[in-house]
NUMIVO-834469 format. One line per field, with one value per residue (C-alpha): residue number from 1; x, y, z. Coordinates in nm, 4 decimals, padded with zeros to 6 digits. Each point is the difference from the previous one (the first is absolute). Layout:
# NUMIVO-834469
tise	[NUM	...]
u	[X	...]
v	[Y	...]
w	[Z	...]
***
This chain:
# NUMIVO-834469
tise	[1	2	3	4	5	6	7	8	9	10	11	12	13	14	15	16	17	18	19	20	21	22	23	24	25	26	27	28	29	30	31	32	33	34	35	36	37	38	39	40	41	42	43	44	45	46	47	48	49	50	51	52	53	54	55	56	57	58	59	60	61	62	63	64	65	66	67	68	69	70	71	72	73	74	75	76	77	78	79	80	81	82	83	84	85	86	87	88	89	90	91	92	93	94	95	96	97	98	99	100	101	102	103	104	105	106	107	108	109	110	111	112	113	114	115	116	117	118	119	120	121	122	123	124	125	126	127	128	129	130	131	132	133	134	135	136	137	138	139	140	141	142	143	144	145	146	147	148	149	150	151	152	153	154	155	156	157	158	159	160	161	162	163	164	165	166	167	168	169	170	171	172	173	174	175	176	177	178	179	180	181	182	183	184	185	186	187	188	189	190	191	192	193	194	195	196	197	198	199	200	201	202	203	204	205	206	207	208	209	210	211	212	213	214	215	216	217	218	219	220	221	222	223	224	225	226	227	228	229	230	231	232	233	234	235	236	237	238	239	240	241	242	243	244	245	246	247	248	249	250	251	252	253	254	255	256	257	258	259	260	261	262	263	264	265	266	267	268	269	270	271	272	273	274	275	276	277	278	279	280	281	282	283	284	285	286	287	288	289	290	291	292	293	294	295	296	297	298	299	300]
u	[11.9342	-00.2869	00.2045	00.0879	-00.2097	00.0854	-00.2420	00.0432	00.4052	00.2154	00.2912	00.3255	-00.0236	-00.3866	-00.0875	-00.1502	-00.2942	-00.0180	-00.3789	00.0451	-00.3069	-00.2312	-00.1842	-00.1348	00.2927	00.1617	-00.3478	00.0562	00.3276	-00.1817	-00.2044	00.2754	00.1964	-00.3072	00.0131	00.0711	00.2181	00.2765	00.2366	00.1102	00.2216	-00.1205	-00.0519	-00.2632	00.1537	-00.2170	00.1519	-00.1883	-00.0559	-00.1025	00.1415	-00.2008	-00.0661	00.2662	00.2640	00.2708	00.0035	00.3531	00.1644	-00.0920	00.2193	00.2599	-00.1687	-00.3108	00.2004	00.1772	-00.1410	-00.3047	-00.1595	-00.2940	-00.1355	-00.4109	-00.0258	-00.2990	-00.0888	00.0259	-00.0327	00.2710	00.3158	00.2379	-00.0698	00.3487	-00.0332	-00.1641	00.3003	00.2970	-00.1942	00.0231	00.3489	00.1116	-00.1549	00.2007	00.0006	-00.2893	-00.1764	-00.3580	-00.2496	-00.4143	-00.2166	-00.3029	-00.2909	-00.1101	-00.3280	-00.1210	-00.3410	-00.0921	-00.3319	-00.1077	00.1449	-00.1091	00.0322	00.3645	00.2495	00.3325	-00.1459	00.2047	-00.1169	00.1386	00.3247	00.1945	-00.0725	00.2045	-00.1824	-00.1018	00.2457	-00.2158	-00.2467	-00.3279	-00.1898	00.2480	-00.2397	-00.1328	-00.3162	-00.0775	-00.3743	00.0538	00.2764	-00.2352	-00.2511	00.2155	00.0824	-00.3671	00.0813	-00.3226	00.0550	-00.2206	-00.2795	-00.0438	00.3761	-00.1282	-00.2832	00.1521	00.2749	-00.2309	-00.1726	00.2975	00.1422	-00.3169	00.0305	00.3721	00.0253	00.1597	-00.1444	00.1249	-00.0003	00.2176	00.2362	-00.0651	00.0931	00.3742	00.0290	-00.1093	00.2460	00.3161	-00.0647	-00.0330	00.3274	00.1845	-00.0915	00.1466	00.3261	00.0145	00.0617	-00.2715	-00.3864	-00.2138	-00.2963	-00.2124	-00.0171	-00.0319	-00.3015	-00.1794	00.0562	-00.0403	-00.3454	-00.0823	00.2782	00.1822	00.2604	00.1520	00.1043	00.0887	00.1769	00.2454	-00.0384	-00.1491	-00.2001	00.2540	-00.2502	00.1649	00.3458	-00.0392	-00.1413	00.3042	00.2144	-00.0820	00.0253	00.3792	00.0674	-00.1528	00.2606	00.2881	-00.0626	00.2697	00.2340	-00.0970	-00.2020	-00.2881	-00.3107	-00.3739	-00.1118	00.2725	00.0443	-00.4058	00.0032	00.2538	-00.1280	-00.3250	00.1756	00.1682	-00.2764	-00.2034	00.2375	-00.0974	-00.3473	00.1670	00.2943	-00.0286	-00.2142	-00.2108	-00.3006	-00.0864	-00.3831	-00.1961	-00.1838	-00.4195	-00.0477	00.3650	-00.1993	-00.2929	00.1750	00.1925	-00.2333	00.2107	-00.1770	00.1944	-00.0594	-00.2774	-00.0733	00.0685	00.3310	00.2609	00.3849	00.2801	00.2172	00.3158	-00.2344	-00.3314	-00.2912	-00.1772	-00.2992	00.1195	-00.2549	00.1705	00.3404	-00.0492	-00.1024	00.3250	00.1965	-00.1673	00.0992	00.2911	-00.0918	00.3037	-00.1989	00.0085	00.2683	00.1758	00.0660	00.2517]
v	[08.2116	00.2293	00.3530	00.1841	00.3180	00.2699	00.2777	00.3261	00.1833	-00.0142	00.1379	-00.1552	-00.0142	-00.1503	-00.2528	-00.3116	-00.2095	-00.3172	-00.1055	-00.3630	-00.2032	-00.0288	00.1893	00.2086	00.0494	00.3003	00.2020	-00.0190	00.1029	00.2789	00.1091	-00.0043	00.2609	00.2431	00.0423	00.3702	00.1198	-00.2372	00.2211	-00.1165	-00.2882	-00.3492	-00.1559	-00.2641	-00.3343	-00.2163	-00.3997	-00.2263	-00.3738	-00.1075	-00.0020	00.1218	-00.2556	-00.0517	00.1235	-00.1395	00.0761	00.1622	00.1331	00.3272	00.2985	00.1551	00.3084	-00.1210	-00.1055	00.3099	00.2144	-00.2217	00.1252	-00.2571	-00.3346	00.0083	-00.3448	-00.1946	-00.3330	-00.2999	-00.3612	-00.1075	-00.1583	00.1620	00.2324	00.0840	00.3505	00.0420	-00.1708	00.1790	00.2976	-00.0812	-00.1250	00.3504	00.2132	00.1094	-00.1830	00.2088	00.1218	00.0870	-00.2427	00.0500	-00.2825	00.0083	-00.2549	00.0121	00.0671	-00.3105	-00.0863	-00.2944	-00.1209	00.3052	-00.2521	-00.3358	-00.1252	00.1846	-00.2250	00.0562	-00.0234	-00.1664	00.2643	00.3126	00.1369	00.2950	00.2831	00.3375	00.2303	-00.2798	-00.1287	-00.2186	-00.1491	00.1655	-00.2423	-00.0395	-00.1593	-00.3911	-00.1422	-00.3619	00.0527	00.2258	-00.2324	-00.3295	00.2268	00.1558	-00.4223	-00.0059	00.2547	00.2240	00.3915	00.3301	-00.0694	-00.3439	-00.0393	00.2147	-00.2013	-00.3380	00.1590	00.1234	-00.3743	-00.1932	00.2480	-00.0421	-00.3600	00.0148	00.3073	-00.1409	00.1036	00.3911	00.0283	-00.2966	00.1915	00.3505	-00.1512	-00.1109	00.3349	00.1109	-00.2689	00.1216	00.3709	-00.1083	-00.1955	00.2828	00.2499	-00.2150	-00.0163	00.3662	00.2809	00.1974	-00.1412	-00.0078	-00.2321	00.2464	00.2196	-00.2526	-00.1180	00.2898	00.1130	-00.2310	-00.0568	00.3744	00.1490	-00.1385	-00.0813	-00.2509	00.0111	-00.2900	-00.3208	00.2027	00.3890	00.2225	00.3654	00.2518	00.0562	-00.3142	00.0877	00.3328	-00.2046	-00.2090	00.2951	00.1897	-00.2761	-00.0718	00.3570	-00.0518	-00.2805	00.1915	00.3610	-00.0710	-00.0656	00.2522	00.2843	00.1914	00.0199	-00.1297	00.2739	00.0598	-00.3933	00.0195	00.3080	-00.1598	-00.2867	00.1441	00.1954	-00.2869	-00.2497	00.2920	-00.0512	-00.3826	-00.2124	-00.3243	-00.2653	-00.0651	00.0059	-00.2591	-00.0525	-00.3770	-00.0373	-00.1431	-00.3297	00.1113	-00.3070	00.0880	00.3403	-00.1310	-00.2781	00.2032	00.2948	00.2922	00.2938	00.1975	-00.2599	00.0292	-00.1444	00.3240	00.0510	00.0916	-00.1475	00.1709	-00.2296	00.1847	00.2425	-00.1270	-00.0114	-00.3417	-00.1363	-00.3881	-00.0785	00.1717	-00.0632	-00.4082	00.0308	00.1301	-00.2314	-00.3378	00.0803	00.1598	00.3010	00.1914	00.2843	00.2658	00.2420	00.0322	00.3408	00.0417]
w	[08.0775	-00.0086	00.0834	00.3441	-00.0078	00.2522	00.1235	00.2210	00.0827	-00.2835	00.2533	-00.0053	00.4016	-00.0021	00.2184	-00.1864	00.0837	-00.1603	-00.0617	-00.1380	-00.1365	-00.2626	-00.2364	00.3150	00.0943	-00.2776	00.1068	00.3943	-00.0894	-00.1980	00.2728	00.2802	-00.2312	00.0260	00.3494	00.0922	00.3182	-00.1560	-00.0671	-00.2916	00.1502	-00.1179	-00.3005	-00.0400	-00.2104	-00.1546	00.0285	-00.1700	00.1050	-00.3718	-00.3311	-00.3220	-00.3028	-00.1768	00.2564	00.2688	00.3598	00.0515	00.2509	00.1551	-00.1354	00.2996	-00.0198	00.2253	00.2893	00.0641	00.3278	00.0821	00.2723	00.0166	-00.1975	-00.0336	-00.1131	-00.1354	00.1578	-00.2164	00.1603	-00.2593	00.1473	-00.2360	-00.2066	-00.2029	-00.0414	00.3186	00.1408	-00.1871	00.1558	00.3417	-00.0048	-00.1620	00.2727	00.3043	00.3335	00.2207	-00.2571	00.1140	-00.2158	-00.0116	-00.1285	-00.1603	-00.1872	-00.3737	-00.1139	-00.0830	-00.0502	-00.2407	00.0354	-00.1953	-00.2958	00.0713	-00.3797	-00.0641	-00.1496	-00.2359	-00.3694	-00.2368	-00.2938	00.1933	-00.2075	00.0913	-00.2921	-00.1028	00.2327	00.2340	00.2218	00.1685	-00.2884	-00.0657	00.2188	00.3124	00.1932	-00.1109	00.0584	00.0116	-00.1155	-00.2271	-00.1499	-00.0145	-00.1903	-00.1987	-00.0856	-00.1135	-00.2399	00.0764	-00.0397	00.1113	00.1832	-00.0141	00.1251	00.2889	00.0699	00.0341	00.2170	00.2508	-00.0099	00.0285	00.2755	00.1929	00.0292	00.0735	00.2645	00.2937	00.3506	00.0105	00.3601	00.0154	-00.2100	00.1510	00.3530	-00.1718	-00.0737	00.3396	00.2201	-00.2428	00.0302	00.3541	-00.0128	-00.1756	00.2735	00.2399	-00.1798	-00.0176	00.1642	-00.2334	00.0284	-00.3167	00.0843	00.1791	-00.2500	-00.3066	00.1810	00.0701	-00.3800	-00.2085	-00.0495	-00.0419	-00.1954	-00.3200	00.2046	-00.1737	-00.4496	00.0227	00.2486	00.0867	-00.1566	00.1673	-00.0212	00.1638	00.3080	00.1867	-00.1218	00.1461	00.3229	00.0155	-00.0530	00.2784	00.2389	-00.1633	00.0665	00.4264	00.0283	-00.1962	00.1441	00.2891	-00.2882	-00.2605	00.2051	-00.1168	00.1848	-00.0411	-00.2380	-00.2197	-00.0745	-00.0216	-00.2261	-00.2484	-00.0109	-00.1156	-00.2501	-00.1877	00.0193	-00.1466	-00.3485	-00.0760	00.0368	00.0636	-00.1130	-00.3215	-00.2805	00.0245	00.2401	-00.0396	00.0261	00.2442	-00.0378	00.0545	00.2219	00.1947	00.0594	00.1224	00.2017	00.2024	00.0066	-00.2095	00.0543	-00.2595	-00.2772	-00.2402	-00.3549	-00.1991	00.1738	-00.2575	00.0793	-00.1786	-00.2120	-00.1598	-00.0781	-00.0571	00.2283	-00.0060	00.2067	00.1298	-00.3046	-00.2460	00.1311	00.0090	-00.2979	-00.1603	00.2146	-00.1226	-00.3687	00.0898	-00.1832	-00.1316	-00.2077	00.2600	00.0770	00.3433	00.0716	00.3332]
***
């Protein structure tokens, strides 16, 4: 399975934390292991709730389950979950557990679909387009390229966008649901956000700003547990989330009638997305992604 990654005291008598979701998951635990007034005596573990392509879910190495002190644990409305479960059973009877939703915003994406062309490559574990698109993949049927591709996308995606406050409200009643399941709320502040700040890369990546958000209320419910107070966990926060823009290197753009329908104040036409190093207008990237263009370099 993807691999355990642990963050802050190295000390043979630390404390562990286990922070178990998904790909937010390894930078809360980054964040939590910034937090000064510490002392020095946890260490933040990364548990991840997904495999990588090409890789098993296995069990969890011993290592993890010695001296937990406390379980933050993301929500997922999942029955079983196998590694989610070997977790559990390993832990200690008592152990002190915080939940918390996923970012999760899909409406963003109305069109996103698995595409059948997408191949891991060398450098790319993922494939270079990650993220399908059912337009772009009936156009891309027609055999059009450039601008013309672009121009019967935007056609054919006019007459097939479904109603985006219809899907913007699903978004709304699950974030809604999630906080309700949780001891951690996220709603409010998706809500407030969202419209004015690139808040979201893509479905489910995020800008660090919200992972620094999330973090800091994580820390409020573990401080009886780990210590610290309000400006040292505030302060180190700041200084990790300072190190990285976001999860990821892709920022999927952003449909121009998505921005209009549900009034993104941060979009505009010129507004370049980075791709595994490029920077792309939605033009320019929809474009590549209809041919499948392979003649640019990634750089990570």
């Amino acid at each position: 399975m993807s691999r355990v990654l642990a963050y802050g005291s190295k000390g043979i008598d630390a404390r562990r934390v286990l922070v178990y979701g998904n790909c937010q998951s390894p930078y809360l635990a980054r964040l939590l292991s910034g937090i000064e007034g510490l002392n020095d005596d946890y260490q933040f573990v990364y548990v991840p709730n997904h495999a990588a392509p090409g890789e098993d879910v296995a069990e969890l190495p011993d290592w993890c389950f010695e001296n937990v002190a406390l379980l933050i644990e993301q929500h997922d409305d999942r029955a079983v979950v196998p590694v989610r479960e070997h977790m559990r059973s390993r832990l200690k009877a008592g152990c002190r557990k915080i939940t918390h939703p996923t970012f999760l915003l899909a409406s963003l994406w109305p069109f996103e679909c698995p595409d059948p062309r997408s191949r891991p490559e060398a450098d790319l574990l993922w494939g270079r387009y990650p993220h399908g698109d059912m337009i772009g993949l009936k156009v891309a049927e027609m055999g059009l390229h450039g601008d013309a591709a672009v121009d019967a996308y935007l056609s054919l995606s006019a007459r097939k966008m479904p109603d985006l406050m219809v899907r913007l409200q699903r978004d709304v009643d699950r974030m809604r649901h999630y906080d309700r399941c949780c001891d951690i709320a996220l709603a409010d502040y998706v809500l407030d956000r969202f419209r004015r700040e690139h808040t979201f890369w893509t479905w489910g990546h995020t800008a660090t700003a919200p992972l620094a958000e999330l973090t800091q209320r994580l820390w409020a419910a573990a401080q009886p547990v780990i210590g610290g107070n309000a400006q040292e966990a505030e302060r180190g926060i700041g200084r990790i989330a300072s190190q990285f823009e976001g999860i990821g290197e892709l920022q999927l753009p952003i449909h121009p009638m998505v921005a209009a329908a549900l009034d993104l104040t941060f979009w505009s036409p010129d507004k370049r997305y980075r791709w595994y190093g490029q920077h792309w207008t939605f033009h320019e990237y929809i474009a590549h992604y209809i041919s499948y263009d392979t003649g640019w370099s990634a750089v990570q």
